[in-house]
N, C-alpha and C positions, 0 to 999 in steps of 0.2 A: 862107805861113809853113810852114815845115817842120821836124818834128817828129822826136827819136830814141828808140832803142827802150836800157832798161838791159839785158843780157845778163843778169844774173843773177835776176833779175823773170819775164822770157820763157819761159827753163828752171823756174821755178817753175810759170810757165800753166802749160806743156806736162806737168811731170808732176803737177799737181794733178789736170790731165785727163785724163791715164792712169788715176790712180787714180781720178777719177770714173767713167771707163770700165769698169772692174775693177770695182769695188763696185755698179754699176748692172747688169754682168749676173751678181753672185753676188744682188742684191735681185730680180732677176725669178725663176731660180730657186725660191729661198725662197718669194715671190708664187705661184708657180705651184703647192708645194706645200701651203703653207700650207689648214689645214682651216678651211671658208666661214666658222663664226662669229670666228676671227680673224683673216682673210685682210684684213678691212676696215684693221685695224689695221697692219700690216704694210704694206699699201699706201700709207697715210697716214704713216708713219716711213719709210718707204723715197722718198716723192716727197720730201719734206722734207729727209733724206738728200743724195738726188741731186740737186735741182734746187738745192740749197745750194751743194753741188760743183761743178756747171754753172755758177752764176752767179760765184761764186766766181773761177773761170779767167778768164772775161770782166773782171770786174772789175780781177783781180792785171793781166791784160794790157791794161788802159787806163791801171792806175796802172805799168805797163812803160814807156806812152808819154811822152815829157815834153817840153813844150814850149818858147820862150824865156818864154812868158808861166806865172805862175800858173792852175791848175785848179780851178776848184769846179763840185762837184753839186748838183744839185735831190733834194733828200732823196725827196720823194713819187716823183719816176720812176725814183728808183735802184732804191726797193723797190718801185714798181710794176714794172720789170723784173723784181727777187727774184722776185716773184707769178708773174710770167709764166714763169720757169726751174722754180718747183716747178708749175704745171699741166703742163707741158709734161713733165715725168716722170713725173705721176700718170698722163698718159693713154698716157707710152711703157709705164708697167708693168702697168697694166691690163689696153693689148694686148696685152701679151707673156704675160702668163699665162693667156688666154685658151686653153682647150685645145684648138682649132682653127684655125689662124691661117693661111690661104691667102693666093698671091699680089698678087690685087689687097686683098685688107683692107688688107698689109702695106705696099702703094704708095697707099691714100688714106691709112692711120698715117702717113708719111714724109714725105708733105704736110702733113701739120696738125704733126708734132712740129718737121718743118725749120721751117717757118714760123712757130713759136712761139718755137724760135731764132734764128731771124732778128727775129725780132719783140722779142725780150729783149735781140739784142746793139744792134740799134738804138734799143730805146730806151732801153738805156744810153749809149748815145753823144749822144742826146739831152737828157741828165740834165745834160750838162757846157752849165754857164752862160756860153757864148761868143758876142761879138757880133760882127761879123756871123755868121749862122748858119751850120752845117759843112754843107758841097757835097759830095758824091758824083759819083764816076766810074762810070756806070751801068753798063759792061760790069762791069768789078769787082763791083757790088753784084750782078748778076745769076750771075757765078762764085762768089759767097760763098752764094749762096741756093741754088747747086745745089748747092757741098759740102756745107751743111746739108741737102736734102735727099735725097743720095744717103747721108753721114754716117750719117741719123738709118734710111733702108731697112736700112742694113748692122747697123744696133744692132738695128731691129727683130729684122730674121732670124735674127740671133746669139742675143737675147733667145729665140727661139722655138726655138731648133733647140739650142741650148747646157747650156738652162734647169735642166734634171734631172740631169745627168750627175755621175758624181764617179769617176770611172775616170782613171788618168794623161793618156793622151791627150787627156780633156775640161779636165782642168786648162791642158792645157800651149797648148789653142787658145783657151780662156776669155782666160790671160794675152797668149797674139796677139793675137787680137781685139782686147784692153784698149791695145793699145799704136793697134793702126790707128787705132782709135776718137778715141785720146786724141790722134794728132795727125792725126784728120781736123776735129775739135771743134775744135782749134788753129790748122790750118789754116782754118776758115771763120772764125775771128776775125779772124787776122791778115791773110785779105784781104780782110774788113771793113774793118778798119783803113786797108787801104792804100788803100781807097774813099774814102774821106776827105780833104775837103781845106780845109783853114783860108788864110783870107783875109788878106795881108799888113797890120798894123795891129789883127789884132782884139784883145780884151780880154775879160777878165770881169768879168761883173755880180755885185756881192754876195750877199748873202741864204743862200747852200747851203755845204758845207763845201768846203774845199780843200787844199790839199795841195803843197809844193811840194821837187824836191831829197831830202833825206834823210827828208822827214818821210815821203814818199809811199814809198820806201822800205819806213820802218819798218813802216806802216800794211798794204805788201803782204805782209812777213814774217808781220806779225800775223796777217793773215786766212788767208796760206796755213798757217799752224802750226795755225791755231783749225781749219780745215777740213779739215787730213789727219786732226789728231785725232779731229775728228767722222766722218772717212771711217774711219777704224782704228777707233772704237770697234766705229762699225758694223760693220765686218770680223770684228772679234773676235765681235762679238753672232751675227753669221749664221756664224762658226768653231761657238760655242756650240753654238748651237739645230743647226748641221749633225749637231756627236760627240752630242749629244741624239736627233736620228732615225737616224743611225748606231746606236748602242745600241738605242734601240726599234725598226729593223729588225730588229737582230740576235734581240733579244728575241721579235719576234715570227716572227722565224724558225725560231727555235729552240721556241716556242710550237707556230709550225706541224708542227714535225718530229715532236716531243712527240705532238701529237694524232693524227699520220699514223703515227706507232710504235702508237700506244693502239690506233687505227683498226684495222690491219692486225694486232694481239695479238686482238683483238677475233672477228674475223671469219677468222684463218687462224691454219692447225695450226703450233705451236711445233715443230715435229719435223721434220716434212715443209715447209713454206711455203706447204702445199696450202689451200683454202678450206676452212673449217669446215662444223659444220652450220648454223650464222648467213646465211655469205653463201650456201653452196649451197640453203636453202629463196630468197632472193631469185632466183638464177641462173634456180631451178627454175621459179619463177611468171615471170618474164620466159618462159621457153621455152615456157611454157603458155600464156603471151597470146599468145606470135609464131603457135604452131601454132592457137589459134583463130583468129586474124585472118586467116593464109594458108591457112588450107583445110589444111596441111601437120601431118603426125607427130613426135613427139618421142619419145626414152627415157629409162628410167633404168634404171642398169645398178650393181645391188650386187655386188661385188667383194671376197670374205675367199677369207684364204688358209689352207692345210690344215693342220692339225696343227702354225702356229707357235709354237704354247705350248711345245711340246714344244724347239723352236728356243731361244728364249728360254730356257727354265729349262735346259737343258743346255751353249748357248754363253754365256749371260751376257745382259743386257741393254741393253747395249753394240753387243752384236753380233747383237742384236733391232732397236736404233733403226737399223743402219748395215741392217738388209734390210730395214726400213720403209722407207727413202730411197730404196734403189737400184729395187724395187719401186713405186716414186711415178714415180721417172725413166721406166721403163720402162713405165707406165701411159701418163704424159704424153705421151714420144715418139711413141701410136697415135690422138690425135686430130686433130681438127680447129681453127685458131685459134677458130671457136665454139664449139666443145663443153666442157664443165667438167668438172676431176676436182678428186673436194675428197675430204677423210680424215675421216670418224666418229668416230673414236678407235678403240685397240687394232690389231686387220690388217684394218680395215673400209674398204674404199672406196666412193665412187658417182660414177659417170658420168653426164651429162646429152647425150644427145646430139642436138642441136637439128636441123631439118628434113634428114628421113631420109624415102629413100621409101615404106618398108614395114618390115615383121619382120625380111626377111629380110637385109636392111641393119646393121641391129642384132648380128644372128647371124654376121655375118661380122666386124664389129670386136671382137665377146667369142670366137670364135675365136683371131684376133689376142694377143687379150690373152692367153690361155689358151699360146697358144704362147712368149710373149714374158713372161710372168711364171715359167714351167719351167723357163728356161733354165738352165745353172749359173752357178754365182757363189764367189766366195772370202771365206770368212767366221773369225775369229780363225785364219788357216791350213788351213781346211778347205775341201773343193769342197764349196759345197751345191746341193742342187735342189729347188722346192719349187712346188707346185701350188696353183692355186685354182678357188674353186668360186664362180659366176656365175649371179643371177637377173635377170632381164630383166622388165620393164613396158610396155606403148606408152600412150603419151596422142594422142588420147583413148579407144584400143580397153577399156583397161583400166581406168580414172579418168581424170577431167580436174580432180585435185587435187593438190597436193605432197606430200601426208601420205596419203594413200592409194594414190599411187603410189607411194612411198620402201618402205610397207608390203610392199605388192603385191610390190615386186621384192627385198627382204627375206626374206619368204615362198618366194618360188622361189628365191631361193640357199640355204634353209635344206634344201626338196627338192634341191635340186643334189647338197647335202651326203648329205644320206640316201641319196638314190643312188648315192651311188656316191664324189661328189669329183672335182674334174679336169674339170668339166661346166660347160656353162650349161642353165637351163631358163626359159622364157617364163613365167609367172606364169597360172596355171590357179583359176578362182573355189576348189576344191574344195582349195587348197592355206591357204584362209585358216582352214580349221578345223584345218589338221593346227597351223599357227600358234599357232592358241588353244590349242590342244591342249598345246601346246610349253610355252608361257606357264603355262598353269596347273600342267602339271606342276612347272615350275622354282619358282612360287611354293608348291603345296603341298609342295614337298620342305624347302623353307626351314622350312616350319612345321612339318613333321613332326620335324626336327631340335629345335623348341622341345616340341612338344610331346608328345613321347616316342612316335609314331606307327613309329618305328624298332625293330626284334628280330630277334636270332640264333638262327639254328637252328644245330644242329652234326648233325655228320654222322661216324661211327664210322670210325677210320680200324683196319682188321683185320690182325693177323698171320698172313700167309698159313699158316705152319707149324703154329701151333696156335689159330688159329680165334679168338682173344679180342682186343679191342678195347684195343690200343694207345695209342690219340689221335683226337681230335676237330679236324675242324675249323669253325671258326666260319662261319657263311655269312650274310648281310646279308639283311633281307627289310624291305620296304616294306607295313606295312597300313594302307593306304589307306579313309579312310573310306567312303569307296563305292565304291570300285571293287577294293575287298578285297586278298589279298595279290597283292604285286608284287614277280616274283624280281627281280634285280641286273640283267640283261640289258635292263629298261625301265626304269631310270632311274641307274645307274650311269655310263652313259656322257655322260648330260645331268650328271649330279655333277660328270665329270672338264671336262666342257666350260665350266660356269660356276664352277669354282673351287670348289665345294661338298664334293668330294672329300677336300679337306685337314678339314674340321671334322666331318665324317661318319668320315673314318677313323680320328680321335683317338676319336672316340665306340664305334668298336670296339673298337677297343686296349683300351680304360678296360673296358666292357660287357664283353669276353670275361675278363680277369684278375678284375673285380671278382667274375663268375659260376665262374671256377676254385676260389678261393680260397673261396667260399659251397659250393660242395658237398664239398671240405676240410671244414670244419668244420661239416657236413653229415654228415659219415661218409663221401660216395658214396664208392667206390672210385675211386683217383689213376687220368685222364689226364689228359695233356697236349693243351694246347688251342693250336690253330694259328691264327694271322691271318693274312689276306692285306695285306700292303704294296702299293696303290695306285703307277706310277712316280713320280706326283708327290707324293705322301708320300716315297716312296723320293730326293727330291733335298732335301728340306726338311733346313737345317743343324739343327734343334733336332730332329731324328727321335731319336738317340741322350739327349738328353734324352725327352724323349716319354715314349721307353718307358722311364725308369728311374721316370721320377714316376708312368707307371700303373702300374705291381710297387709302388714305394712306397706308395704311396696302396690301393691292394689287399692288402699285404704278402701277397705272392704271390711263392714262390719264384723266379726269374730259369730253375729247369732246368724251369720247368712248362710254358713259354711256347716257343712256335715259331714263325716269322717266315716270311712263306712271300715270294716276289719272282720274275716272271715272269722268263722268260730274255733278254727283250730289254732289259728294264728295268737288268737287272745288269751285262749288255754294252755297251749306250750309252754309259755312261762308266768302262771297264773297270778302270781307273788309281783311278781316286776309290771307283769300288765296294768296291776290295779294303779301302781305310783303314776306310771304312763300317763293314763287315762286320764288319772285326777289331775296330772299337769296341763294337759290338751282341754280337761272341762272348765280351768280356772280361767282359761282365755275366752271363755264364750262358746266354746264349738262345738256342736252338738256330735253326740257320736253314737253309730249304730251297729252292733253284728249283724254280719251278711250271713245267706245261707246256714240259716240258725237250724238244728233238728240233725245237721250232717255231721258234726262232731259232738264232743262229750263234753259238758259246762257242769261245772258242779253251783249247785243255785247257790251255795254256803258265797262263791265268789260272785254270781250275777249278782247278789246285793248290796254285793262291794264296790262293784265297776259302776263309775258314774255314765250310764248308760242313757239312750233318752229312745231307740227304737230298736225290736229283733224286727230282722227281715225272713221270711220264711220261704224257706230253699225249693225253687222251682218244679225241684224231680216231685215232691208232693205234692202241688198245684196240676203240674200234668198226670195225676192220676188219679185224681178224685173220682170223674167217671168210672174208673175201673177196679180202685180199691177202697173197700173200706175202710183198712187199717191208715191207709194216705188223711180221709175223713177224720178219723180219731185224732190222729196226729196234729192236723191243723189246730183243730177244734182244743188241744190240750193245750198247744204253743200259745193260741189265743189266751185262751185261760191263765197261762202261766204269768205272760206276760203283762195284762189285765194287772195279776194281784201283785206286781213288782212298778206298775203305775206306769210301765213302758208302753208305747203306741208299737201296733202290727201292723210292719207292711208285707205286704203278698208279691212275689215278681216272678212272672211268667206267664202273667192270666191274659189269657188267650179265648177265650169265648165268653158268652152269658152266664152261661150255665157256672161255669167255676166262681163268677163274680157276685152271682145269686148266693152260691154256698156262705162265699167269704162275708158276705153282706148278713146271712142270719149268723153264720157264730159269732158275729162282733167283729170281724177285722177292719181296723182304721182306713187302711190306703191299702192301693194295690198300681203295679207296675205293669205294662206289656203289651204287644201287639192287638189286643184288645182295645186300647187307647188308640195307640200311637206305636212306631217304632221309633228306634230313637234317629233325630233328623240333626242338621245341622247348624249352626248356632242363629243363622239369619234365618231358617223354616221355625224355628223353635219360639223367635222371639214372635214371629207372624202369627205362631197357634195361639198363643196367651194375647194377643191383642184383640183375634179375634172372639176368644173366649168371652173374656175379662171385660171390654169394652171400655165404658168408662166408670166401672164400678169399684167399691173404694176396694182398698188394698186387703188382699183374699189372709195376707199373713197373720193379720194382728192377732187371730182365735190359734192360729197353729203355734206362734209363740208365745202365747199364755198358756195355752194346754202343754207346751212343753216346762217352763217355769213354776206352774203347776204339779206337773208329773214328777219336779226336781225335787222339789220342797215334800211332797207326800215319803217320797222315800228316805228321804233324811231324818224322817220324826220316827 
């Protein structure tokens, strides 16, 4: 008996089985990734899924076949076939998510799931209630058992090597695959099928359902609609669950990023992108265990640069961070991939340099640096050039700690510094007291500013011509609880280096007008009282406030007060000086360059600067005896100063003899131990009373000849 196949039934198998194809390797995926406590679950909806689909195909393409006789099945072997199509997927998904899945596992899987096919499509064939029994052509059945189990190899390896992907190219060999699959599945049906051979005369036996014509038809329509639907739902569900770990990828990618930005905020410099002091203590103990375990040396090497304060407050801060950087570059470029540089904060570097063979290795890469940190550079328009000062540590010659190293080579930069600058020094035991040293100064000076440990001497400023005291100026003194007074040369310059400067030199300003205006109304007889302007006071935008609120707050005439500002200080920024100046001369206050003759004025600007005295710099006053060129010098400064309508004062004269010189070339006033040293504010007011007597007020010619001197150089 010979049996046909309907065309439109056939093309239903074939693409029911593509799609089962499709849909069983996006479920092995899913499987694969699914987390263990519901991986069980997935595994179980995905065999159910699939081996529904499976059986399904088989199915629609038996009820494809039709024969002249009616068809009925045996209810129990149809769904005991069902049974046999969903095990036979539970154990293809299983192994395919397995996260190891080597060649032979993948050829005994092929055997057990072919055969489980072969096992389901036969004994669907066996379900059909036909007498005499269906025959088979054995070679046929034996090519059906091998497309099923070559079919089910090629699902495995797909399953395993496919499984995770979601890149275009994984898509677009998932949907090949799906296609091979689904008619190799079809293929091992249909030559199942053509194994088959029914006996002329047979019939069927009642009892099971059947089908015959349109009804089987309809019946295939049904199942294949029911089973795409349940293959797309499931499509969609693992669509779902995909844009679900899609997103929680993304999320937690962006999680990771998150953490890895906080991470590296954490442990490296915002500025630079150098390591902090966070990771550089970890770096450091790393390089201390390498060098214990190997027998081997390590360094640390502190690294500040010279006088960038000075960089900063005059190009801007701006153009501080842009030579913070460029100075990191040129740090970096002198290592080694092992060695660490990491940034402190402010112009503080350190170097870690891991197995070195000695000091003298050490001494040769902070040479290096020393060269390659001078270099010039271009900064808001300008060439700059700038030094640094380098101390060095060895571990374990010096400590075998990180925090006693870091000190250590701390300590010898800070000697570097004292020395000279532009240096490196090795870390010597005898430099941790000057440290302390350091230390405790900076802290007692802090406290000294609170608690009034701070007094001005003043010191008589003389008119050469007639011998009587002019003007004072203020001078800064530190009394020290025990270690008694301390002139300005021991801790002024520690002032200017940790910013203490700015709150100490408001404390003058204020102290010398508050003490002018007290011995005013004292009686003492009128001088004028001079401060010196620190340069970093002198760049501070609120300095012209400053001083108007200490005259206020003093009510202290504005012509009492005299401003004194070194010559480099004024020059620095020659342009911005002059606005300065003219704002500080419009309030009354007379102003003076100190130490004139030691920096470089260009005169084009002293005739700009509303100026009213040059004071001339001490080192030429103590060498007149001994130099002539010291002679010339005065004697020009005089002159210059003369044809610019400025008064000269002299400060440092200390004998006759100098004050005979400064008397013939014309100098105004002169300052110094020749007079007077400078005393304290109640000796100071005793000298002028006893000078002065009751003779009228010595000022009125000093502030005419200054009013005077204003006007000449304005015309």
């Amino acid at each position: 008996m010979t049996g046909t196949y309907q065309p439109g039934l056939v093309f239903l198998s074939v693409l029911v089985a593509i799609f089962v194809s499709h849909t069983a390797l996006s479920l092995s995926a899913r499987v694969a990734r699914a987390p263990r406590r519901v991986k069980p679950l997935w595994l179980v909806g995905g065999s159910v899924a699939m081996g529904v689909g499976i059986w399904s195909m088989h199915f629609i393409g038996m009820l494809a076949f039709a024969l002249p006789i009616a068809l009925s099945y045996s209810i129990p072997t149809t769904l005991g076939s069902l049974v046999i199509a969903i095990a036979s997927s539970s154990f293809a998904l299983a192994l395919a998510s397995h996260p190891h899945v080597h060649t032979r596992r993948l050829a005994w899987g092929a055997l057990i799931m072919g055969g489980g096919i072969c096992a389901m499509h036969y004994s669907g064939m066996a379900a059909i209630q036909i007498v005499p029994m269906i025959t088979y052509e054995p070679l046929l059945v034996v090519a059906s058992v091998l497309i099923a189990v070559g079919a089910s190899f090629a699902a495995l390896w797909l399953f395993s090597h496919l499984g995770s992907g979601f890149s275009l190219r994984v898509q677009v060999l998932r949907i090949s695959a799906a296609f091979a699959m689904g008619l190799a599945i079809s293929g091992m049906h249909y030559t199942g099928m053509a194994a088959s051979r029914f006996a002329s005369g047979s019939y069927c036996l009642g009892g099971g359902i059947g089908w015959q014509g349109a009804d089987s038809r309809w019946l295939a329509l049904i199942i294949g609609v029911a089973v795409l639907a349940l293959l797309a739902i499931t499509t969609l569900l693992l669509l779902y669950h995909a844009d679900l770990e899609a997103k929680n990828r993304q999320h937690n990618r962006s999680l990771a990023e998150a953490n890895a930005q906080l991470q590296h905020v954490a442990t490296h410099d915002a500025l630079t992108g150098l390591p902090n002091r966070l990771l550089l203590r970890d770096r450091l103990e790393q390089a201390i265990a390498q060098s214990e375990r190997d027998g081997q040396r390590c360094a640390v090497l502190v690294v500040d640069l010279d006088r960038f304060k000075a960089i900063n407050d005059s190009l801007g801060h701006q153009a501080g961070d842009a030579l913070l950087r460029e100075v990191s570059a040129r740090l970096g470029s002198q290592l080694r991939r092992t060695d660490t540089l990491a940034r402190l904060g402010g112009d503080e570097f350190v170097l870690v340099l891991r197995e070195i063979a000695g000091p003298q290795q050490a001494e040769a890469v902070a040479g290096k640096l020393l060269v390659e940190v001078s270099k010039p550079l271009q900064l808001a328009g300008l060439e700059v050039q700038i030094s640094s000062s380098i101390g060095i540590s060895i571990c374990p010659d010096d400590a075998a700690d990180s925090e006693q190293l870091l000190q250590h080579a701390d300590a010898a930069m800070f000697h570097a510094k004292k020395s000279g600058r532009n240096m490196c020094q090795f870390f010597a035991p005898a430099m941790n007291a000057f440290s302390r040293e350091r230390l405790e100064m900076e802290n007692g000076l802090r406290r000294a500013l609170e608690v009034g440990e701070l007094e001005l001497h003043y010191q008589p400023k003389v008119d050469i011509s007639t011998g009587r005291v002019r003007s004072a100026e203020a001078l800064l003194r530190w009394q020290h609880p025990t270690r008694g007074l301390i002139l300005p040369a021991g801790f002024v310059p520690l002032a200017e280096e940790t910013g203490l400067i700015i709150p100490i030199g408001e404390w003058v300003l204020n102290e010398a007008c508050r003490q002018a205006r007290a011995w005013q109304l004292a009686g003492v007889p009128f001088v004028r009282i001079a401060v010196n302007l620190s340069a970093q006071q002198f760049k501070q935008t609120n300095l012209v406030d400053a001083v108007r609120l200490a005259l206020n707050a003093s009510q202290l005439d504005a012509g009492c007060l005299e401003l004194e500002l070194t010559e480099t200080a004024v020059m620095q920024d020659a342009e911005s000086s002059v606005q300065i100046l003219r704002r500080l001369s419009e309030l009354g206050v007379r102003i003076s360059v100190d130490d004139f003759g030691t920096g470089y004025s260009s005169l084009s600007y002293l005739r700009r600067l509303p100026l009213d005295k040059l004071k001339i710099d001490s080192s030429f006053i103590r060498e007149l005896a001994s130099s002539r060129d010291s002679g010339e010098i005065v004697r020009a400064i005089v002159s210059l100063a003369h044809s610019l309508h400025l008064k000269v004062v002299a400060e440092g004269v200390e004998t006759a003899d100098q004050l005979a010189f400064l008397h013939r070339v014309g100098c105004d006033q002169y300052q110094g131990y020749h007079y007077s040293v400078p005393v304290p504010a109640a000796q100071f007011a005793t000298l002028l009373r006893r000078e002065h007597g009751g003779a009228d007020d010595p000022s009125s010619s000093d502030i005419t000849d200054t009013l005077v001197g204003r006007a000449l150089r304005s015309t």
